[in-house]
N, C-alpha and C positions, 0 to 999 in steps of 0.2 A: 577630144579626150573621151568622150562617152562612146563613140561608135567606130573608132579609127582604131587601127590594130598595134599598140604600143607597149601592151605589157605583154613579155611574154610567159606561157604557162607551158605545164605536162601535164597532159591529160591520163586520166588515169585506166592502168592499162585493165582492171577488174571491171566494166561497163560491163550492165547485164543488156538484151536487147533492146527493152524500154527506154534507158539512157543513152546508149546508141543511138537509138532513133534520136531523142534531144539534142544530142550532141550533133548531129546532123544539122535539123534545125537552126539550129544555136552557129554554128563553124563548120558548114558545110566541108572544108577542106582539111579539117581535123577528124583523128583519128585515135584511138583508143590507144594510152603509149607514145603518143608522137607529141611533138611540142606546135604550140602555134603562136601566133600574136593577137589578144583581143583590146580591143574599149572597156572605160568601165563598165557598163549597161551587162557586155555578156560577161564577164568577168563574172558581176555580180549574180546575173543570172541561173549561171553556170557553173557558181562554184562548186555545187556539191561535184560536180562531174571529173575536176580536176584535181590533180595529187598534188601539185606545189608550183610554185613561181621561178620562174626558170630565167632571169636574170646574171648576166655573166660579169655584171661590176660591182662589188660589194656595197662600194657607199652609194651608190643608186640604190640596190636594195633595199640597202637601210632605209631612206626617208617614204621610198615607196611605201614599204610596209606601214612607217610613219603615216601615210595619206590614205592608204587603206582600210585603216585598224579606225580612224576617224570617219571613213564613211562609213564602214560596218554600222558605227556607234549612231551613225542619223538615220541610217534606210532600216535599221532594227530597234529604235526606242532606248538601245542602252547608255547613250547619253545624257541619261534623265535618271532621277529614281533616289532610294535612299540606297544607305550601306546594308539595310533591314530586307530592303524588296528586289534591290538589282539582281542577287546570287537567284533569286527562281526567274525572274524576266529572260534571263541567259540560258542559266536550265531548262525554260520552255523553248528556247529557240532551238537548243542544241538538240531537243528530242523529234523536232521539226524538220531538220535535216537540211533545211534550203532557204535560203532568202526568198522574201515577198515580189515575186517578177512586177507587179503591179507599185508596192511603195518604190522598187529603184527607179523605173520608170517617170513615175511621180519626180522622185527627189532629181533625176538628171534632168526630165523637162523642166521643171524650176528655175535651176540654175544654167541653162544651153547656153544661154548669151554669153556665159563666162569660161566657158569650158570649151574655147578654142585657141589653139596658138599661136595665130595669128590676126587676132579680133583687131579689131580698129578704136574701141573704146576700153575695152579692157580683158585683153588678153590673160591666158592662163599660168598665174602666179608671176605675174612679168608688172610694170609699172609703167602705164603710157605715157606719163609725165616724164621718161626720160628723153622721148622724141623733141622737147621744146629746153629740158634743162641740161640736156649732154649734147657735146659736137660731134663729131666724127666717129662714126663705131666702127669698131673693128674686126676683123677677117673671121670670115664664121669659124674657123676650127680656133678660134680664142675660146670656144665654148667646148669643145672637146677636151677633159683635163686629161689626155692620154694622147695626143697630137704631142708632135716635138717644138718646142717653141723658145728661144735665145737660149739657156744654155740650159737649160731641163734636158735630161735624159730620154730619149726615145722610148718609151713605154710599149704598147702593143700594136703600134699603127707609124706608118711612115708617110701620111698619108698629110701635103703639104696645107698650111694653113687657110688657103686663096679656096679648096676643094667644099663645096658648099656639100650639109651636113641632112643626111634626109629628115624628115619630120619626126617618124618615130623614136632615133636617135636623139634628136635638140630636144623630146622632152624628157627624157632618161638624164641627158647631162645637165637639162635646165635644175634636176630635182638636185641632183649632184650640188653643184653652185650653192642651191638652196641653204642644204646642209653644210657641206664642207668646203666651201671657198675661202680661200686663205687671204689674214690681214696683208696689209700693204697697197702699195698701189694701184689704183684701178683706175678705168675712165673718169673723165673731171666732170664733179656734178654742182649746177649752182640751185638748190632750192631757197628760196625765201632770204632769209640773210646769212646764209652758208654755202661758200664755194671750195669747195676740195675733191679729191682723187685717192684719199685714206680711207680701206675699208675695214671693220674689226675681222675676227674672223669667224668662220660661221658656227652653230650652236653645235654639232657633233662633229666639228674640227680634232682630230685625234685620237675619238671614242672610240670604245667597243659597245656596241650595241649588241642586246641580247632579247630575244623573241621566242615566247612558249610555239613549239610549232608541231603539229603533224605531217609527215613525210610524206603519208600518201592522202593526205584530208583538206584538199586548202579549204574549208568552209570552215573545218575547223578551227585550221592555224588563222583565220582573219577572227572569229569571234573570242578565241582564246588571248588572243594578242587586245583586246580592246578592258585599258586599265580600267579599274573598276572605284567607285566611289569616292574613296579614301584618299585616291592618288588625282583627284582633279582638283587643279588651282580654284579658288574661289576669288580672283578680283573683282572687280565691279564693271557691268557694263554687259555686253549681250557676247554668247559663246557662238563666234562666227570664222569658218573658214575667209582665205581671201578672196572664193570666187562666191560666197554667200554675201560678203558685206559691198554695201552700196560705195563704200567710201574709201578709198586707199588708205593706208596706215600716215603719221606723219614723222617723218624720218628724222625729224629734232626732239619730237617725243615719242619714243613707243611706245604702245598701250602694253598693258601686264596680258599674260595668258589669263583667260576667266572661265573652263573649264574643258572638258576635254579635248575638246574640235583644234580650239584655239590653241593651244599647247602642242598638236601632233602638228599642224598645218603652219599658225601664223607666226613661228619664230625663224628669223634670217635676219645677216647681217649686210644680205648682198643685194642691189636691187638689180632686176635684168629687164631688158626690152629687143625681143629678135625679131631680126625682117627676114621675111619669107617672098618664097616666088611662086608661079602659078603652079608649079610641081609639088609643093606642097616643102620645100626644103627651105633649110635656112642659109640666107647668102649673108647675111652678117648681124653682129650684135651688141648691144653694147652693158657692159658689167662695173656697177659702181656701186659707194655705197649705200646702206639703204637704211642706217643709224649712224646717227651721230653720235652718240654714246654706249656705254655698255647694255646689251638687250636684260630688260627688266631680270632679276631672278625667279627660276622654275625649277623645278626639279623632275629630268624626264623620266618617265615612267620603265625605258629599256636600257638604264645605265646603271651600275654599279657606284654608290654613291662610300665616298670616303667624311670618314669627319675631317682629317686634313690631307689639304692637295687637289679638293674636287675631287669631280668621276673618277674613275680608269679610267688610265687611256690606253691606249693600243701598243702593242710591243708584237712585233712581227718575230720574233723568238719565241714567244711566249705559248703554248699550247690552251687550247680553248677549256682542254677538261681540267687544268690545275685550278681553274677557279671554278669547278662545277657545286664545290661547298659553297662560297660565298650566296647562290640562287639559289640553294636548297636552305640555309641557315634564315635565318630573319637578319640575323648579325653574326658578324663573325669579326670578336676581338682581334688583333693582330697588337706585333711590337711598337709599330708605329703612328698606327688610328685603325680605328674599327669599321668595317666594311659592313653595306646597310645595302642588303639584296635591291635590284628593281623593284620595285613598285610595281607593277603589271604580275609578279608572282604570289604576290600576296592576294590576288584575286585566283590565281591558279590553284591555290591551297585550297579556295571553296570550291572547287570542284568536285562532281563525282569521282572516287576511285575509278570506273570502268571508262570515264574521260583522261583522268592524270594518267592511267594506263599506257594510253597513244602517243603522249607528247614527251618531244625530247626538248633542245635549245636548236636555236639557229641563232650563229654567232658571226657578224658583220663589223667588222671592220676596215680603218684604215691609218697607217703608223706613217704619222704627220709633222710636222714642227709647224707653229703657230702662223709662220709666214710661211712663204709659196714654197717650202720646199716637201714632195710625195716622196716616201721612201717605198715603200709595198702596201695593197690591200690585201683583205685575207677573208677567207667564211670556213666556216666549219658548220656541221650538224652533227650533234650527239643521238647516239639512242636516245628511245623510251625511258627517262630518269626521274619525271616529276614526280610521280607515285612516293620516290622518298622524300619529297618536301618536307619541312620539318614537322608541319602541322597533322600532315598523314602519318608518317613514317619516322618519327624523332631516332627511332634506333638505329635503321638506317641510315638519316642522314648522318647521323653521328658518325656513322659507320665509314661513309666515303671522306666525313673531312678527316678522320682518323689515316687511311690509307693517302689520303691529298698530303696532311705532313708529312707521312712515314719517308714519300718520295721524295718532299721537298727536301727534308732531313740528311737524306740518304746521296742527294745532290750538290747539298754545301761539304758532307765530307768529303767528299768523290773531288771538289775541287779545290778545296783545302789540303788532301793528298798529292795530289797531281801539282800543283804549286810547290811544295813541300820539297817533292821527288826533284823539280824542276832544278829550284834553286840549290838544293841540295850539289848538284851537278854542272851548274852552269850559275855560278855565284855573281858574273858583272855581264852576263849577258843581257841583253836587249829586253824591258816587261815587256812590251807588243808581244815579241814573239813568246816569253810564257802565258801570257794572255791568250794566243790563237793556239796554243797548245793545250792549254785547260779547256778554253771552247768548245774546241773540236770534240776531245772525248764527253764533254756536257750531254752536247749536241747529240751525240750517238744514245747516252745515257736516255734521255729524255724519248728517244723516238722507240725507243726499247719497252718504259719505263711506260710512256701508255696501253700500249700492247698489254700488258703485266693489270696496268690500273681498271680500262673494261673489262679484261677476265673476269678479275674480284666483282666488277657492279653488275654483269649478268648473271655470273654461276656465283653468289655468295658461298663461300664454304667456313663455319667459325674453325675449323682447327686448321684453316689455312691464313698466312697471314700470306699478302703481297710481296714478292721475293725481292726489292726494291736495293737490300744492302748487296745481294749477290748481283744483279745485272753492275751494278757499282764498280764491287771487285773485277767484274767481266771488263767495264771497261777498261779501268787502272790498267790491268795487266797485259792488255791488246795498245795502251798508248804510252805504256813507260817498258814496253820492249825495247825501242831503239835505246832506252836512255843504261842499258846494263852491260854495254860492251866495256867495262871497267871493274876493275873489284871496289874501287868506290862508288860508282853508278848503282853496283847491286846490293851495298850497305845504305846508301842512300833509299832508294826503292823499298827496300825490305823494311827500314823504319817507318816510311810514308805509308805503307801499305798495312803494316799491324796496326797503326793509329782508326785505319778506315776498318778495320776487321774488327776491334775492340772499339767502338768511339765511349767516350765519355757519356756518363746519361747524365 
């Protein structure tokens, strides 16, 4: 993990000569602009050099960042500290420009023994205690959640499950597992006096995770992304990754996260143990569970937290900027529980302006049901938006969640009319099909309807409002064309249509 080539990065295409030369150094087969695959070590070493993480499966992403944001927090000191001293420790790093080549060093020689993925005593985030309490493991693409396997859908690879999984790969889907392994059955495990094959499922099972990020800065996006004070659990006991601590977790009791390390890294509900061959690939693996009961309560610092229902989850409909209010607000009431920004933003609010400048969202997901069934992941990145957090920028923010309803607004009439015009016209016909009828023009509305929403957050104008109710009208009248080839189709329409022109305030 420290020196093998697994994460991949873009290197940034602005390199003056000096940094060229490092980068050299550093990834001799990398190039200013190109992408490559490092270890932590030069990751670390080299972030200032690189623009961003070039990861092409979202919930890998996700937890990556997750393992990321946690090392930043040990090989920089910001793991420690009060809510009074941290905001300048950070400030000092950020005017720094670079991680310490000498502490990562330090921190990866530390931990080497653990930070392999095919160790003999204790492999990386895996559990060697399954070679003696599980039987039979199974075909390495059972680790690939994107392999075709009994009656799941084909995803992006056709590639059969017997096909052993190269190294790089097994630890990108290992981190996957981590995160988002789904309840139900899994290999049979007997620890202590519990024998079962039930796994729960795993901690950002269905989430949308959200990450302050710079586009072209990964030195930034890792130190920005490291939650700040406020947001680390405080249970009892020592704050240790699982390749930091000497002692495997115990799967009849899990300990509580006890501050930040522990929280980004030690929660999973899955436990894994993969065999490798002298290629460095994995020929197979085996995936069970890794609690016996619900994992302690946390609150992660990249989720969107509801007073009822939990997190957000993910909704592969749903566009990333409609909730861009909810991370700029602290809170944001709603009809049926109030939404309570990330935790990790509320350290972004103490930043410099000429910082908040740089950073937009990076937005990671994946639209899940609780058991094994994937429907889509999904990422998105926002512009530069933090600047109007609430604590910088209240009038601003105010400003986007004002435009955030006006759409949403503008979206329930649009399909309140379109229903309306429907029925109006086809009185015992089939809901599905006025459902895929409203849909569609939604759909169109919405992809429109952003376009319209970044205008307004780049080029603010006050004597312009967002045109929101007109692209509305635009669609209405592009998907209740077919529905007018009658004179009651077009008294029909024509009522639906002045209700969406005039709505009720």
């Amino acid at each position: 993990m420290a020196d093998n080539g697994w994460i991949p990065v873009r290197v940034r295409f602005d390199l003056d000569a000096d940094e060229t030369e490092e980068l050299r150094s550093l990834v001799p087969e990398a190039s200013p602009g190109e992408c490559a695959r490092v270890g932590l070590r030069c990751l670390f070493q080299g972030a200032h050099l690189f623009a961003d993480l070039d990861f092409t499966v979202p919930p890998v992403e996700a937890v990556a960042r997750r393992l990321l944001a946690a090392v930043t927090a040990r090989v920089t000191g910001l793991d420690t500290g009060t809510s009074a001293q941290w905001p300048d420790a950070r400030d000092d790093l950020l005017a720094t420009g670079r991680f310490d080549a000498d502490r990562v060093d330090e921190y990866l020689e530390t931990h080497s023994h653990r930070l392999n993925l095919y160790d003999s005593t204790q492999p990386f985030l895996q559990d060697i205690r399954l070679a003696q309490e599980c039987g039979k493991g199974q075909a390495p693409g059972r680790l690939v959640m994107d392999r075709p396997s009994g009656n799941n859908a084909v995803w992006t690879t056709h590639l059969a499950q017997d096909v052993p999984v190269p190294g790089p790969d097994a630890v990108q889907w290992l981190l996957a597992w981590y995160g988002y392994g789904p309840s139900g059955t899994a290999t049979p495990r007997t620890h202590a006096s519990r024998t079962s094959g039930s796994c729960k499922a795993g901690p950002y099972r269905s989430l949308v995770s959200y990450f302050p990020h710079a586009p072209e800065r990964l030195f930034a996006s890792l130190v920005a992304s490291v939650p700040g004070p406020s947001a680390w659990p405080t249970g009892p006991g020592p704050d240790l990754a699982p390749w930091e601590s000497d002692e495997l977790p115990d799967p009849l009791a899990p300990a509580p996260a006890c501050g930040p390390v522990s929280l980004l890294t030690g929660r999973t509900a899955h436990a894994l143990l993969l065999t490798g061959d002298d290629a460095g690939q994995t020929t197979g693996c085996k995936i069970t569970w890794n609690t016996a009961v619900d994992l302690p309560a946390a609150v992660d610092p990249y989720v969107i937290e509801r007073t009822k229902g939990g997190p957000l989850r993910a909704d592969r409909t749903r566009s990333a900027w409609r909730d861009l209010d909810a991370l700029l607000l602290k809170t944001q009431p709603g009809s049926k529980s109030t939404l309570r920004r990330p935790t990790v933003f509320d350290a972004v609010a103490e930043l410099a302006p000429a910082v908040q400048r740089q950073l937009g969202v990076r937005v990671l997901a994946w639209d899940q049901e609780r058991q094994e069934k994937d429907n889509q992941w999904y990422a998105a990145t926002t512009p530069p938006v933090l600047q109007h957090i609430e604590e910088s920028d209240a009038q601003g923010a105010a400003a986007i969640a004002t435009a955030r309803r006006s759409a949403e607004a503008a979206a329930g009439d649009l399909a309140r009319a379109l229903s309306a015009a429907w029925l109006g016209v086809h009185v015992k016909r089939d809901p599905q099909q006025r459902h895929g009828f409203v849909e569609a023009a939604r759909a169109q509305f919405w992809e429109r309807a952003e376009e319209e929403f970044w205008q307004a957050v780049r080029a603010p104008d006050p004597d312009r409002r967002p045109a929101f109710r007109r692209l509305a009208l635009e669609r209405f009248d592009q998907a209740t064309a077919t529905l007018k080839s009658t004179v009651h189709g077009m008294s029909a329409v024509a009522k639906a249509r002045a209700r969406l022109a005039r709505p009720r305030t």
